[in-house]
VOVEXSE-887072 format. One record per residue (C-alpha): residue in one letter; x, y, z. Coordinates in steps of 0.2 Angstrom, whole numbers, padded with zeros to 4 digits, always signed. Layout:
REM VOVEXSE-887072
AXYZ ...
END
This chain:
REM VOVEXSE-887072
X+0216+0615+0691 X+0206+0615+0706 X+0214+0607+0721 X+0209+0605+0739 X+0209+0617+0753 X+0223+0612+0765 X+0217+0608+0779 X+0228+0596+0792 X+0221+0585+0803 X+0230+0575+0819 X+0236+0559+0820 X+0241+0557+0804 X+0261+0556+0797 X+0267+0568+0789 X+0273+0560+0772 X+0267+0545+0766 X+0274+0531+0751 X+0263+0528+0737 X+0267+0513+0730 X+0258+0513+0711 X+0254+0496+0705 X+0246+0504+0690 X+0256+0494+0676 X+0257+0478+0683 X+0241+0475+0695 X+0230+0487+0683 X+0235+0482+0665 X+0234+0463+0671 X+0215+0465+0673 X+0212+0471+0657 X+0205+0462+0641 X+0215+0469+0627 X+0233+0468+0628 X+0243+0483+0629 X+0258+0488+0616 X+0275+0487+0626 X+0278+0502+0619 X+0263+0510+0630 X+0267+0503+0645 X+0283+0510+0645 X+0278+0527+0641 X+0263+0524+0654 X+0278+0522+0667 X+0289+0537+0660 X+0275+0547+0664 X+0270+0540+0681 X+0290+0543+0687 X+0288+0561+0679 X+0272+0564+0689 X+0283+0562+0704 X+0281+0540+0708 X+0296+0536+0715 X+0290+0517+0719 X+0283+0509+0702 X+0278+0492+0701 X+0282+0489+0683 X+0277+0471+0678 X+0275+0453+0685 X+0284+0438+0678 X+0271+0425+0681 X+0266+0413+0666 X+0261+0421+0651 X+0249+0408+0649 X+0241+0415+0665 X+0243+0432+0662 X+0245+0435+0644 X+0243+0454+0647 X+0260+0456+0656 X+0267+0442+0643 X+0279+0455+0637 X+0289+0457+0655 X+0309+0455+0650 X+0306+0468+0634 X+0297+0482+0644 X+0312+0481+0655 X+0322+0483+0640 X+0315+0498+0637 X+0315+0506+0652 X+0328+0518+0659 X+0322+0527+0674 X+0332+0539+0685 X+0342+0534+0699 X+0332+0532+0715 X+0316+0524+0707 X+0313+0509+0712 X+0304+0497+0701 X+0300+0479+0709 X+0291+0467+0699 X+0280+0451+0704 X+0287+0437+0704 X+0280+0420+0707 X+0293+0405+0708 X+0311+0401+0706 X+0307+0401+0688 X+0300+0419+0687 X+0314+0422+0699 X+0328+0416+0683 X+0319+0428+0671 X+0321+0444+0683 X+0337+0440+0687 X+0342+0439+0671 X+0331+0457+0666 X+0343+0465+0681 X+0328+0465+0694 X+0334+0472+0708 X+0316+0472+0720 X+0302+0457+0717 X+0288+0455+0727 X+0279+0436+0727 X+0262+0435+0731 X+0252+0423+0744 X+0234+0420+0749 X+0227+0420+0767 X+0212+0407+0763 X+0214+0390+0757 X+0203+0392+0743 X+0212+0407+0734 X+0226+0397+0736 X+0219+0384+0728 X+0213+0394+0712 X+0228+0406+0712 X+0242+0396+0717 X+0237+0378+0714 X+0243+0376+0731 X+0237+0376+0751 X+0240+0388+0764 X+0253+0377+0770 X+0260+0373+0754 X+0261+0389+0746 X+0276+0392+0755 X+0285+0377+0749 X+0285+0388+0733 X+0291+0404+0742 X+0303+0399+0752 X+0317+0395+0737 X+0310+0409+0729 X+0313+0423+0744 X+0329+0413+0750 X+0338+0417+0735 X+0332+0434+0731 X+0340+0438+0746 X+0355+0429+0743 X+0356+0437+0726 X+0353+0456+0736 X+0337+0460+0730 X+0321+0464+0741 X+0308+0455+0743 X+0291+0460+0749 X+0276+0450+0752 X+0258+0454+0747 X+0244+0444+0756 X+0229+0441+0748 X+0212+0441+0754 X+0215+0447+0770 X+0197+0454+0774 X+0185+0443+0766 X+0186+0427+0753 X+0170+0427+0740 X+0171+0407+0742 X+0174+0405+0759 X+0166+0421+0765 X+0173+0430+0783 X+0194+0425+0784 X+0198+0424+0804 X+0212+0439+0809 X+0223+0426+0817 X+0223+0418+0798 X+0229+0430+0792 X+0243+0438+0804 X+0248+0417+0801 X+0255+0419+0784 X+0260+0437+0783 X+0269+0433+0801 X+0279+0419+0791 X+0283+0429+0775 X+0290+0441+0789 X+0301+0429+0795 X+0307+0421+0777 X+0314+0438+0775 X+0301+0448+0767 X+0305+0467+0772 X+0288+0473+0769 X+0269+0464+0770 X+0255+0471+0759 X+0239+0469+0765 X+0226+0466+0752 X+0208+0467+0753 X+0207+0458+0734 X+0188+0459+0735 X+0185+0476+0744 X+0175+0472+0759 X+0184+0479+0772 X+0177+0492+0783 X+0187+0503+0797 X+0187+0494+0811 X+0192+0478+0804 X+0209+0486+0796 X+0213+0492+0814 X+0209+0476+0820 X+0221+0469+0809 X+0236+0479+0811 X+0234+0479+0829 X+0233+0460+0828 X+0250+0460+0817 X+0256+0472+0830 X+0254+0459+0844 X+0261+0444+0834 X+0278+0456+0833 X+0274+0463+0813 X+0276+0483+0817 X+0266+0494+0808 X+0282+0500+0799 X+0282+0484+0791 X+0265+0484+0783 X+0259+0495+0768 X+0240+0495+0762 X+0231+0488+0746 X+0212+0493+0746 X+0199+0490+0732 X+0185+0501+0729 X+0171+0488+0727 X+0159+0497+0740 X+0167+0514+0741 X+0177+0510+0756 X+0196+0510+0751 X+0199+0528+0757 X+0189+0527+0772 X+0201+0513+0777 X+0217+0520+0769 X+0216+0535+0781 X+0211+0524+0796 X+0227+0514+0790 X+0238+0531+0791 X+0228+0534+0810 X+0238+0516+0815 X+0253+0522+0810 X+0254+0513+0792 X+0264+0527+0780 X+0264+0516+0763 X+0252+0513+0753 X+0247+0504+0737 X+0236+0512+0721 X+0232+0512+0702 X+0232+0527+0693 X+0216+0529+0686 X+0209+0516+0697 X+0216+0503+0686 X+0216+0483+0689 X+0207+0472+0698 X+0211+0452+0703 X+0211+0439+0687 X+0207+0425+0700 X+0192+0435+0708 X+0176+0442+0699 X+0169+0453+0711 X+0186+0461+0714 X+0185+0478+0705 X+0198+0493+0703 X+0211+0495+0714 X+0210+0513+0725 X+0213+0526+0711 X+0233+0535+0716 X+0220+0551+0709 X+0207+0551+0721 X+0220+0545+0735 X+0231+0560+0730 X+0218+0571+0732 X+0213+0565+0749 X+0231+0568+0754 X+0234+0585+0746 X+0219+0590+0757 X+0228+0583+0772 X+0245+0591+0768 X+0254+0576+0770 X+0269+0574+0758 X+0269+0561+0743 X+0279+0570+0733 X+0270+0567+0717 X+0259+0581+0706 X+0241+0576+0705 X+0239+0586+0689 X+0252+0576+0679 X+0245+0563+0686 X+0228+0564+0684 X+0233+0573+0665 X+0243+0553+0664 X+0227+0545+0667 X+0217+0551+0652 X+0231+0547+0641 X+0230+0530+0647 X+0212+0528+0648 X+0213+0536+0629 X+0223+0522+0628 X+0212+0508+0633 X+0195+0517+0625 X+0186+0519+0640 X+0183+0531+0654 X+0194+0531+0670 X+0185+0525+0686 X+0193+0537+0696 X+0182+0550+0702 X+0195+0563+0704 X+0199+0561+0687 X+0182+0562+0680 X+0180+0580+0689 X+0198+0586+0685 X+0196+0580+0665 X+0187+0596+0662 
END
């Protein structure tokens, strides 16, 4: 398989965590529903590949997300080696119960940075969503688990348009202090440009949020999420979130396409000699299994050049 000329680069960490939200941010986002059975083996094979940080599922509604309806029996089904770690979304106390009792031990919960995503994801406010997440964090912690935060529409809204920095840093900020031990900073609609992702981690950076708290999630909708993944690692930012195969989107926002393929981020990293860990041609040969799967090509483009 052809892989890139090693050629490092300074400024840049030496090892970085890929945290792959294939099974749960990809599948959500598509049409047909995918066999439990699949979605286990889709995991098996990422964690072979070398993913140690596998986001598996979410236990949201399955009236909301139907795709992912199946959460508690995937778990069932899953018995990956010691040192994986496999968080799942969780949404509410009530989502809480259910991952509790599935023998969860990492969740994440998820909130906007704009009113209007709030709105139409949360049925909530900016200020109300966290009347939902504070229970929710409070006793996952009590309970021993982690508990990371995602943010939401941290670059642009497609209702409300621009989203002011200090907005942002606002919410992710008070996630921080509710005991989140990790912020993912997403840019749902993929709008985001270079200079705007240093803006914002230097802005999180002044309001006491170090870059060692925040991890990355780019979408690829105008071909910028690995410009602004590496600018990400040049601030000092050593985790960050992909698909495999470029899976996923956002349910609760049209315009947002697939999230930053883990292929086509792999490859950039390879290239850099920076240490993930993980084989890109088990990964990319994961992919076209799963896009088999689905009956339709992968986005990634790393994936369409390595599928021979």
């Amino acid at each position: 398989m052809r892989k890139p000329q090693l050629v490092k680069a300074e400024g840049l960490p030496d090892r970085v965590t890929i945290y792959e939200v294939g099974p749960r941010d990809g599948l959500q986002n598509e049409s047909a529903i995918v066999d439990v059975a699949v979605k286990a083996e889709f995991i098996n094979r990422l964690v072979d590949a070398g993913l140690t940080t596998v986001e598996t599922t979410s236990f949201v509604h399955p009236k909301w997300v139907p795709q992912l309806a199946d959460a508690a029996e995937l778990l069932e089904r899953l018995d990956l080696p010691e040192g994986v770690r496999a968080p799942v979304l969780v949404p509410n106390e009530r989502g809480l119960d259910r991952a509790l009792a599935a023998g969860v031990r990492e969740i994440a919960i998820f909130a906007s940075a704009t009113e209007t995503f709030a709105a139409n994801n949360l049925n909530s406010t900016l200020d109300d969503q966290f009347a939902m997440f504070t229970p929710t964090i409070q006793r996952a912690l009590a309970e021993g688990l982690s508990v990371r935060g995602y943010v939401s529409m941290c670059y642009g809204d497609p209702w409300e348009g621009d989203v002011p920095i200090d907005q942002v840093v606002k919410v992710g900020a008070r996630l921080v202090e509710l005991g989140c031990h990790e912020l993912s900073l997403g840019d749902t609609i993929g709008v985001a440009t270079p200079g705007h992702v240093t803006a914002l981690i230097t802005a999180f950076g002044a309001a006491g949020v170090g870059v060692e708290k925040l991890a990355v999630h780019f979408h690829d909708t105008y071909g910028q999420a690995l410009a602004n993944t590496l600018t990400a690692f040049r601030d000092g930012v050593t985790t960050v979130d992909s698909s495999a195969g470029g899976l996923g989107g956002c349910p609760y926002a049209e315009s947002a396409t697939g999230n930053l393929a883990t292929e086509d981020l792999l490859w950039q990293l390879d290239g850099l000699g920076i240490q993930t860990g993980v084989d890109l041609q088990k990964l990319v040969e994961t992919s076209i299994w799963m896009a088999d799967q689905l009956g339709k090509p992968s986005p990634s483009r790393v994936v369409q050049a390595l599928a021979g």
